[in-house]
C-alpha positions in Angstrom: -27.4 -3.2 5.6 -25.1 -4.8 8.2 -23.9 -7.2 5.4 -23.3 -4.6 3.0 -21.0 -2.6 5.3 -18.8 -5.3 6.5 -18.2 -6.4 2.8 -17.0 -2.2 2.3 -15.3 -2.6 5.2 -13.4 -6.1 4.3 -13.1 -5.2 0.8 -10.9 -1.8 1.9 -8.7 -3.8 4.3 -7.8 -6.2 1.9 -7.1 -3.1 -0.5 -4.5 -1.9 1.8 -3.2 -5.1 3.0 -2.5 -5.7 -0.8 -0.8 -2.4 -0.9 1.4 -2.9 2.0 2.6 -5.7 0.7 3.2 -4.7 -2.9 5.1 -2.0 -1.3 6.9 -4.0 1.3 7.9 -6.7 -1.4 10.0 -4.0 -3.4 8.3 -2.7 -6.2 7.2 -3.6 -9.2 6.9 -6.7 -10.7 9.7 -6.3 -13.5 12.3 -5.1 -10.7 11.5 -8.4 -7.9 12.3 -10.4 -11.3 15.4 -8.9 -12.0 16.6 -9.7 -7.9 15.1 -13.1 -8.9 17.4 -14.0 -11.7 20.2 -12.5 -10.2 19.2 -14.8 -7.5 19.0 -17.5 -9.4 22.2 -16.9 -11.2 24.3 -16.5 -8.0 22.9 -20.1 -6.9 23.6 -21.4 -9.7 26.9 -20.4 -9.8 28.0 -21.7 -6.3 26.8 -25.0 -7.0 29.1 -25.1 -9.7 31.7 -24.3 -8.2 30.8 -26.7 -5.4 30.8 -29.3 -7.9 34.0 -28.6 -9.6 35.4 -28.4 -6.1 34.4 -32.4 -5.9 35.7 -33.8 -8.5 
């Protein structure tokens, strides 16, 4: 019984954790891959320009 409990009780806590972070990541999956490929772009637009700067 023992067993059975600790499993409820482990499964719930990772439940939340899961939720916590979902919500502390910022939101859904389509908006953190928008930031991601702005992300991205940005990056790939200053090292560009850092390579135009060397030549």
């Amino acid at each position: 019984m023992l067993v059975v409990y600790a499993s409820i009780f482990f499964g719930v806590l990772g439940g939340l954790g899961y939720f916590i972070l979902r919500v502390r990541s910022g939101g859904s999956v389509d908006e953190r891959l928008d930031r991601m490929e702005r992300k991205i772009g940005r990056l790939e637009a200053h090292v560009e320009h850092l390579q135009d700067e060397q030549r």
